[in-house]
C-alpha positions in Angstrom: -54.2 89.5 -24.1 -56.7 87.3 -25.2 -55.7 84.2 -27.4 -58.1 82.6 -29.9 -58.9 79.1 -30.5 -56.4 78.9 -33.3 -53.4 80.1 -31.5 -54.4 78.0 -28.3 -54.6 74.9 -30.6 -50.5 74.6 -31.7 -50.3 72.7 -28.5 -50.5 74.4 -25.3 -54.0 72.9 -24.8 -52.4 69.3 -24.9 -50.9 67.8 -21.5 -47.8 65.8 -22.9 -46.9 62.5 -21.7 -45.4 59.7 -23.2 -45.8 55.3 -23.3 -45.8 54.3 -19.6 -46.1 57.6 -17.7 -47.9 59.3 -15.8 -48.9 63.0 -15.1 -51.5 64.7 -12.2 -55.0 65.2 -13.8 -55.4 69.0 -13.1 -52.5 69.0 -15.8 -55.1 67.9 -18.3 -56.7 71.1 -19.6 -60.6 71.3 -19.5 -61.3 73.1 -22.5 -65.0 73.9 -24.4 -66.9 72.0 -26.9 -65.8 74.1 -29.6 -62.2 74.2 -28.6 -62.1 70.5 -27.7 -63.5 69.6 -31.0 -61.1 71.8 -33.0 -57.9 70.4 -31.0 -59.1 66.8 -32.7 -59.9 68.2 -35.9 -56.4 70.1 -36.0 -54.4 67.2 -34.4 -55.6 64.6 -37.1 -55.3 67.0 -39.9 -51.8 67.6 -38.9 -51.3 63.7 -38.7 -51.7 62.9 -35.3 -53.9 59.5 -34.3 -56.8 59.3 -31.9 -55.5 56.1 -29.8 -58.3 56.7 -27.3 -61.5 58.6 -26.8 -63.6 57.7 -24.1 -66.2 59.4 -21.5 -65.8 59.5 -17.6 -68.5 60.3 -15.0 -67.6 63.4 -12.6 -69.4 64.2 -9.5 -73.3 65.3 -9.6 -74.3 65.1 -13.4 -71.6 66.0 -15.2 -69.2 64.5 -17.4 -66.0 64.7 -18.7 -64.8 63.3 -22.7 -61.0 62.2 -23.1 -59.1 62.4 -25.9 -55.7 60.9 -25.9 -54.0 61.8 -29.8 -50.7 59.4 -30.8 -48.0 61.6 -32.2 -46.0 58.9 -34.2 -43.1 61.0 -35.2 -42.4 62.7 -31.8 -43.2 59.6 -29.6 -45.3 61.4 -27.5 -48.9 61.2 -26.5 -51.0 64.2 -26.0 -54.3 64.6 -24.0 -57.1 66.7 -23.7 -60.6 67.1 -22.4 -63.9 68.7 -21.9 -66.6 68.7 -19.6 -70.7 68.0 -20.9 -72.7 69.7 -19.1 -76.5 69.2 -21.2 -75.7 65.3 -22.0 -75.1 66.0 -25.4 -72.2 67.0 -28.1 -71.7 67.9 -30.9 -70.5 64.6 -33.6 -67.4 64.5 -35.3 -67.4 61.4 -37.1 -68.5 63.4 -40.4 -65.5 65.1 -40.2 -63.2 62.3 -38.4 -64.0 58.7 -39.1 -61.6 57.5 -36.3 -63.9 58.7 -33.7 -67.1 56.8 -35.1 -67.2 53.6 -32.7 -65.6 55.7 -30.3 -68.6 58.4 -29.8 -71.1 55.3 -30.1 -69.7 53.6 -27.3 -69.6 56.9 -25.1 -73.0 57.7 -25.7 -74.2 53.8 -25.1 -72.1 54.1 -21.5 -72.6 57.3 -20.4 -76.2 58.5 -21.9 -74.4 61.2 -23.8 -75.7 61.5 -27.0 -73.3 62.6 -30.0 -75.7 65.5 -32.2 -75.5 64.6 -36.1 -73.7 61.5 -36.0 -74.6 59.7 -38.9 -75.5 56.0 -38.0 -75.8 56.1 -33.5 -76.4 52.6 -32.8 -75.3 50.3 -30.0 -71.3 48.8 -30.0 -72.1 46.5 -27.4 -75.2 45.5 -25.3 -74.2 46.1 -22.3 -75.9 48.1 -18.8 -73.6 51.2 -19.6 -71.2 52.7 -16.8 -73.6 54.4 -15.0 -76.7 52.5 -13.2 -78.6 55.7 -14.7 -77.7 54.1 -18.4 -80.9 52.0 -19.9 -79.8 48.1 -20.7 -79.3 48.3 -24.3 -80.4 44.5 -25.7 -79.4 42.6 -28.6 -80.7 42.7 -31.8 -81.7 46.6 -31.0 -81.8 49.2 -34.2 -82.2 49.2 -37.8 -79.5 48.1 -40.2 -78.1 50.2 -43.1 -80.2 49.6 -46.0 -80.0 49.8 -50.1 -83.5 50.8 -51.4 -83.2 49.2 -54.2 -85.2 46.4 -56.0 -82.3 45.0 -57.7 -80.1 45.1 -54.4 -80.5 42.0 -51.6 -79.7 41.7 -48.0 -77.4 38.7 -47.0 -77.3 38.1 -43.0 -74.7 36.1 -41.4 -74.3 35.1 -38.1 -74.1 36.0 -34.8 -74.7 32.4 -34.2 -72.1 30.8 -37.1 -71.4 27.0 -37.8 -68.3 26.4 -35.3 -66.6 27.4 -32.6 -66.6 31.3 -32.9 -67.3 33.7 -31.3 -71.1 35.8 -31.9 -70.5 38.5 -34.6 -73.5 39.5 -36.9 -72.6 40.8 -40.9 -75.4 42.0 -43.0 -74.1 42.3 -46.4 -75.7 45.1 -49.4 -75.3 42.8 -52.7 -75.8 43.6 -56.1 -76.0 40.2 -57.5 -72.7 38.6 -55.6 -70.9 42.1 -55.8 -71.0 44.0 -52.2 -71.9 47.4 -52.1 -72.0 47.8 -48.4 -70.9 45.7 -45.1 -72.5 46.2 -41.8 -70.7 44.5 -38.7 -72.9 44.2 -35.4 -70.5 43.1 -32.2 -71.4 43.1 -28.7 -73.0 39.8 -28.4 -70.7 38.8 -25.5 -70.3 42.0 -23.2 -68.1 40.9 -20.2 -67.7 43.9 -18.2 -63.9 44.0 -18.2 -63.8 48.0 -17.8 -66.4 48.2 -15.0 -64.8 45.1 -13.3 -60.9 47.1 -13.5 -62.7 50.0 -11.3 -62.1 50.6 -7.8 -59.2 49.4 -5.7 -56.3 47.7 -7.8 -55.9 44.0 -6.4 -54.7 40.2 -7.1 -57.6 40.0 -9.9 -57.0 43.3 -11.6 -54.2 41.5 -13.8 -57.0 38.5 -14.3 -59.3 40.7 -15.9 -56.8 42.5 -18.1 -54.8 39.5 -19.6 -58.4 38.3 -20.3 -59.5 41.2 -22.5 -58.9 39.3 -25.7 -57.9 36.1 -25.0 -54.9 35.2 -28.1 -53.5 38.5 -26.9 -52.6 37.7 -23.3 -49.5 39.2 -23.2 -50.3 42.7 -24.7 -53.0 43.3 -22.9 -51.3 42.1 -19.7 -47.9 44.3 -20.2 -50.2 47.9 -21.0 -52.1 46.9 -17.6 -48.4 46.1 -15.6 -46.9 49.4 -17.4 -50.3 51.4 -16.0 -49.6 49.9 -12.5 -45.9 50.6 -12.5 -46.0 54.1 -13.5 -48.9 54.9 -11.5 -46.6 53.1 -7.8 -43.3 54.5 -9.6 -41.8 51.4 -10.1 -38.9 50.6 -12.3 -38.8 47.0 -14.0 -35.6 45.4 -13.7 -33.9 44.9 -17.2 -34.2 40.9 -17.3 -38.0 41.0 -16.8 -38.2 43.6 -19.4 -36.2 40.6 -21.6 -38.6 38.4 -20.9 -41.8 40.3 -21.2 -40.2 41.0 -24.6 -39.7 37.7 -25.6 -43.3 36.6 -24.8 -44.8 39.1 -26.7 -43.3 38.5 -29.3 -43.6 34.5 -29.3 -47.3 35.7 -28.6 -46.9 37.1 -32.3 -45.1 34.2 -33.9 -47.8 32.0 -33.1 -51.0 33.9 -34.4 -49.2 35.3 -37.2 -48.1 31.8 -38.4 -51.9 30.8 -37.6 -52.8 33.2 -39.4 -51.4 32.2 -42.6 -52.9 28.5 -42.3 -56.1 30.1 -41.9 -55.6 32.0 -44.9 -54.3 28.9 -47.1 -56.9 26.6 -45.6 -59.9 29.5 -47.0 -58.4 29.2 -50.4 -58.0 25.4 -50.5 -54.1 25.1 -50.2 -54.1 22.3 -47.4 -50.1 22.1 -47.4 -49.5 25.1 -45.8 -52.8 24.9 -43.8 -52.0 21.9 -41.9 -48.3 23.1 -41.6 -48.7 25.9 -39.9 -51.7 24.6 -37.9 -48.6 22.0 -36.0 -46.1 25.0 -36.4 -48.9 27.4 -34.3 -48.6 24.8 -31.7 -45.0 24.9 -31.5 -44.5 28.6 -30.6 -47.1 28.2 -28.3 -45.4 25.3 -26.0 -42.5 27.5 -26.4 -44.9 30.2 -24.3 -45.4 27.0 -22.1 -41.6 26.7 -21.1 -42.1 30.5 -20.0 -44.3 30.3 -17.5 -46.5 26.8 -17.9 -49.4 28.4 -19.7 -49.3 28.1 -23.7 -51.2 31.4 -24.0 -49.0 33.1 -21.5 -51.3 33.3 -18.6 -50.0 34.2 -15.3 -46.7 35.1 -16.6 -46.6 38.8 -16.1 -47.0 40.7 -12.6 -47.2 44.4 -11.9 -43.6 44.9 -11.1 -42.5 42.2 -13.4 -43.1 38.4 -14.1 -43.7 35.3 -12.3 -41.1 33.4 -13.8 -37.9 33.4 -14.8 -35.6 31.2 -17.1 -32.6 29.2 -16.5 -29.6 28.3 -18.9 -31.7 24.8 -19.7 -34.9 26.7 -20.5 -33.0 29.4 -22.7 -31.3 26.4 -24.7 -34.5 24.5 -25.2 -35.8 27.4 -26.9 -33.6 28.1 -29.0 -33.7 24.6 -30.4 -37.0 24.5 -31.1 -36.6 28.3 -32.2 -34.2 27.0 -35.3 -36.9 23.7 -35.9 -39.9 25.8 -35.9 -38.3 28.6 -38.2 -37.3 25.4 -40.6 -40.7 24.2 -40.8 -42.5 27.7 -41.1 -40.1 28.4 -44.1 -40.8 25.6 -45.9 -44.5 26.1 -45.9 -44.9 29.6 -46.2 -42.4 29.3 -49.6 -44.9 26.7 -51.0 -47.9 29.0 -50.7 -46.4 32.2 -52.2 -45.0 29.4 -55.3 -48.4 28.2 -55.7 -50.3 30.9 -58.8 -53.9 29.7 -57.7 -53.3 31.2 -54.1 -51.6 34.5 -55.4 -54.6 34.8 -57.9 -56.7 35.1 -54.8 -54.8 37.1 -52.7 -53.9 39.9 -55.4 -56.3 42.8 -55.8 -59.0 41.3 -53.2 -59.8 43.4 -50.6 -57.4 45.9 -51.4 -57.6 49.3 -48.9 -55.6 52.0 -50.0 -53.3 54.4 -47.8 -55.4 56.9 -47.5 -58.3 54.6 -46.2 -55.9 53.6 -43.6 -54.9 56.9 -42.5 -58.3 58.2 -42.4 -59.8 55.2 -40.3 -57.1 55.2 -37.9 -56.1 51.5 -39.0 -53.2 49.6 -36.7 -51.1 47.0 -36.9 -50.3 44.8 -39.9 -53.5 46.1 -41.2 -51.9 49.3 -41.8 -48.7 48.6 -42.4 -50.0 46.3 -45.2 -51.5 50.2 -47.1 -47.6 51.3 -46.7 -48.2 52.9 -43.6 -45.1 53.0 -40.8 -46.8 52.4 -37.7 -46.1 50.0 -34.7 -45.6 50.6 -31.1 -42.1 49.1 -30.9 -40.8 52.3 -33.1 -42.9 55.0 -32.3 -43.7 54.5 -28.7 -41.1 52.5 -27.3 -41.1 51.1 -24.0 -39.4 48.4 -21.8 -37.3 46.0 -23.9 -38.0 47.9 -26.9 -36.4 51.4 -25.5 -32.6 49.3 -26.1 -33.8 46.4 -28.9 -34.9 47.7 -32.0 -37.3 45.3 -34.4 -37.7 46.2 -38.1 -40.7 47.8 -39.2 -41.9 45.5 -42.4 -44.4 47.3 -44.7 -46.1 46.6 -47.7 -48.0 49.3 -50.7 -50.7 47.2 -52.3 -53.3 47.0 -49.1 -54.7 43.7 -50.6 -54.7 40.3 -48.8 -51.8 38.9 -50.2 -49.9 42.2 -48.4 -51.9 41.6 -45.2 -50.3 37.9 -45.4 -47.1 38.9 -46.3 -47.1 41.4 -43.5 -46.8 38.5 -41.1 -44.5 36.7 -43.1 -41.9 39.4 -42.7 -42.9 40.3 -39.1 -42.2 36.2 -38.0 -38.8 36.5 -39.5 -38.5 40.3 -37.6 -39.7 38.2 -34.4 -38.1 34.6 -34.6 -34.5 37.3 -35.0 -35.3 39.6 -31.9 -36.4 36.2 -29.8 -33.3 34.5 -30.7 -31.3 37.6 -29.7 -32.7 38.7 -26.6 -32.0 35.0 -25.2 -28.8 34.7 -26.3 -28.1 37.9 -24.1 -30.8 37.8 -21.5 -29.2 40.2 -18.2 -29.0 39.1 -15.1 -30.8 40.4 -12.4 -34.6 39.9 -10.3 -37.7 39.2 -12.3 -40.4 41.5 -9.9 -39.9 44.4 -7.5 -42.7 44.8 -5.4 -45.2 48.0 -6.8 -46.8 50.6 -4.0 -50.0 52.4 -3.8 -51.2 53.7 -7.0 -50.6 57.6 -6.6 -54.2 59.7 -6.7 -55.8 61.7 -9.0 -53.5 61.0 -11.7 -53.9 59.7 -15.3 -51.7 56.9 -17.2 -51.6 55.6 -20.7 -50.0 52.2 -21.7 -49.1 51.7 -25.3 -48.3 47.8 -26.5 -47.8 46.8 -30.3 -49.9 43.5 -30.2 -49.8 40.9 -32.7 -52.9 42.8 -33.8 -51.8 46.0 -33.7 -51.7 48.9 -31.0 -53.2 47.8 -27.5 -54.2 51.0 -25.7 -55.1 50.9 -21.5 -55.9 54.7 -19.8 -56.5 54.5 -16.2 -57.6 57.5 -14.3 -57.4 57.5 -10.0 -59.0 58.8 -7.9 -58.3 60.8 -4.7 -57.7 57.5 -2.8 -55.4 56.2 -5.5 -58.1 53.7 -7.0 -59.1 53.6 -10.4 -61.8 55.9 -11.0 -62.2 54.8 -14.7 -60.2 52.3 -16.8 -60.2 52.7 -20.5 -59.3 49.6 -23.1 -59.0 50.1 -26.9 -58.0 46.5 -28.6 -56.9 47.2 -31.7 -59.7 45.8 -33.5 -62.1 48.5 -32.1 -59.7 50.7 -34.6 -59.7 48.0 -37.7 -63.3 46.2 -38.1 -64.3 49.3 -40.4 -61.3 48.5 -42.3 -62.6 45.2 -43.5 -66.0 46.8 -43.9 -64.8 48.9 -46.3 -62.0 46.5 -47.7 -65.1 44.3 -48.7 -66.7 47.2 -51.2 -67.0 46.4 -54.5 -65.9 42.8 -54.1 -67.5 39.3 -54.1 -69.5 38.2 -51.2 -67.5 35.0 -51.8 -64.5 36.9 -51.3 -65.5 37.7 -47.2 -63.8 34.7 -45.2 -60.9 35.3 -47.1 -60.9 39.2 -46.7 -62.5 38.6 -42.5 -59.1 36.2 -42.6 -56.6 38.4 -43.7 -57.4 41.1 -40.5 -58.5 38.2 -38.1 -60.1 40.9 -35.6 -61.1 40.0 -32.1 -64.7 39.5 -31.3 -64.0 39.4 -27.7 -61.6 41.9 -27.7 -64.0 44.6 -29.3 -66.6 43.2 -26.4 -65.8 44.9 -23.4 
């Protein structure tokens, strides 16, 4: 009996797999073109996520796209794939906006190019993944452009006045209103995904708690998790504690940076230099971890490095109940002050649907009402036995992207608190084997971001044959593209603020 393409897409074309597991890759069903890009189509339209799409050289000339779709509600993960034979497919940004950066960056690594996509320029500059891949340069292609006598360009960046990272906006303005943002990354390629290739060793970890440097520890966990399922090695329930804890001490301090940054960019100094002290706190309390306030070195395929004694454990929860003191008091004096919340109401407001249709994580999304974070829907280690709340907000506007993290600090400074008070006993690291071949692995981590997404892919020698990262900025710069329409270009530090995106993190 033959089946058609309708019938075939209710699932059966999907390999299932789930946050920190692995299955072999002749499970993963090769499928055509038309078929692969009708299981996308379906899979979003029926509310599934694309967490990952990436390409993947196969022997001789031919190469293979990956698609790995997040099903929230049945906390599973579903793959699929299809093989390019003519170096070309068909777009389906048009139809799916959460695969636009994604089919840029394949075709810019891979020489593939995406037919009808609406606006193919480079993500990063960078020598591709192939040495067959021309060395795309900086400042290559046109920008998006208002014809329009009444309609000016402003340009800012890459090169800005302080210590940031190279990011380049070129703003559409009528007058000061913006009609159109354009963001140009890639000013700072690094290599990370071509440097995680080949045999797994002492650096591997190096290179993957690197990826975006304030997100040490989610980056670091999804590339242990890919390790461990890949040797089949099960973490022992302490070190699951404590990769727990750092992560989320990881979030207490950017989210309470986060809202000084946002104070400071409306002129409320109080809360600004409060929580630029407080920051520092939760980030010596990363210190007592493992020596390093940003967490590095801490975690360990198998594990972590260190481990905590009773002295350690009731150091932290002193400065725990100081630092949650402190952050309360300052946070309370910026939503009393009318002059801040008459800038953070109705400025930059994305609605729910935007946030479903970009494929928006994190705070950014939960700020637009939407339920989403890793720690619910795709729980692994500490987070399979600990729940967390899930704090949400409807009005998609800065002041709900700030008091996202308000209520997530609470949510965290809680679940840290608890999980030392209880910490098991047991070893911190069991030693990991060799990496099994010719398999495939995804890693799922709610950063302080959003979702952190690693795909590794061996090959017949058990080495990684391709390594894919998605930060969760790749999936939320349009966001504040489009949160900046219609609103004053004096409004854009604010709006840039309230989704703090990784530069570095989106460079690769």
């Amino acid at each position: 009996m033959t089946v058609s393409v309708s019938e075939k897409i209710t699932g059966s074309l999907y390999a299932y797999t789930s946050n920190g597991s692995e299955l072999a890759l002749d499970e993963i069903p090769v499928l055509s073109t038309e078929e692969f890009n009708k299981l996308i189509l379906s899979g979003v339209s029926d509310g599934l996520r694309v967490s990952s799409f990436f390409g993947a050289a196969e022997t001789g000339s031919k190469h293979k796209l990956y698609a790995v779709l997040s099903d929230d509600k049945e906390s599973s993960l579903k793959i699929s794939s299809t093989e390019i034979e003519k170096n070309e497919f068909l777009s389906l940004t048009s139809q799916c906006p959460q695969v636009h950066l994604f089919e840029r960056e394949i075709a810019e690594q891979y020489g593939l190019k995406p037919v009808n996509h609406p606006w193919l320029k480079p993500v990063r500059y960078n020598q591709g993944m192939t040495n067959e891949t021309q060395q795309i340069l900086p400042a290559v292609g046109d920008f998006y452009k208002i014809e329009s006598e009444q309609v000016h360009e402003v340009a800012v960046g890459p090169v800005h006045a302080g210590i940031i990272e190279p990011g380049h906006f070129r703003f559409q303005c009528h007058g000061e209103t913006v009609f159109h943002l354009e963001i140009a990354l890639g000013y700072q390629h690094r290599g990370i995904e071509r440097a995680l290739q080949g045999e797994f060793n002492k650096k591997s970890i190096h290179y993957a708690e690197n990826t975006a440097g304030d997100s040490t520890i989610a980056h670091g966990t999804c590339f242990c998790q890919i390790v461990e399922s890949l040797s089949g090695s099960e973490l022992s329930a302490r070190a699951q504690a404590i990769r727990g804890i750092a992560l989320e001490l990881e979030r207490l301090a950017n989210h309470v940076g986060d809202l000084g940054a946002l104070s400071g960019d409306v002129g409320f100094l109080p809360t600004a230099s409060f929580c630029g002290r407080i920051r520092g706190e939760f980030l010596n309390m990363t210190a007592v971890l493992c020596g390093n306030r940003f967490g590095r070195g801490l975690l360990k395929a198998g594990g972590v490095r260190s481990n905590l004694n009773q002295a350690h454990i009731d150091d932290l929860l002193r400065r725990l109940d100081g630092a949650e003191k402190d952050v309360t008091v300052a946070v309370d004096l910026l939503w009393d002050t009318p002059s801040v919340m008459a800038r953070f109401e109705n400025t930059g407001t994305l609605t729910a649907q935007n946030a479903i249709d970009l494929g928006l994580v994190g705070p950014a999304a939960r700020a637009s009402g939407l339920i989403r974070d890793v720690r619910k829907d795709h729980p692994a280690g500490i987070y399979c036995s600990s729940n967390i709340p899930v704090a949400s907000c409807k009005s998609g506007d800065v002041f709900a992207r700030a008091h996202i993290r308000w209520l997530e600090i609470k949510n965290s400074l809680q679940f840290v608190r608890e999980q030392l008070r209880k910490l098991p006993e047991g070893k911190i690291h069991v030693n990991c084997g060799r990496l099994k071949p010719d398999r495939i692995a995804v890693s799922l981590s709610e950063g302080w971001r959003g979702e952190v997404c690693h795909t590794a892919i061996t090959d017949e020698n058990g080495n990684f044959l391709r390594y894919k990262i998605v930060d969760p900025s790749f999936h939320n710069w349009t966001g504040l593209a489009i949160a900046l329409r219609n609103q004053q270009i004096s409004d854009f530090p604010l709006c840039n603020k309230s989704f703090n995106l990784s530069y570095c993190g989106h460079d690769l």
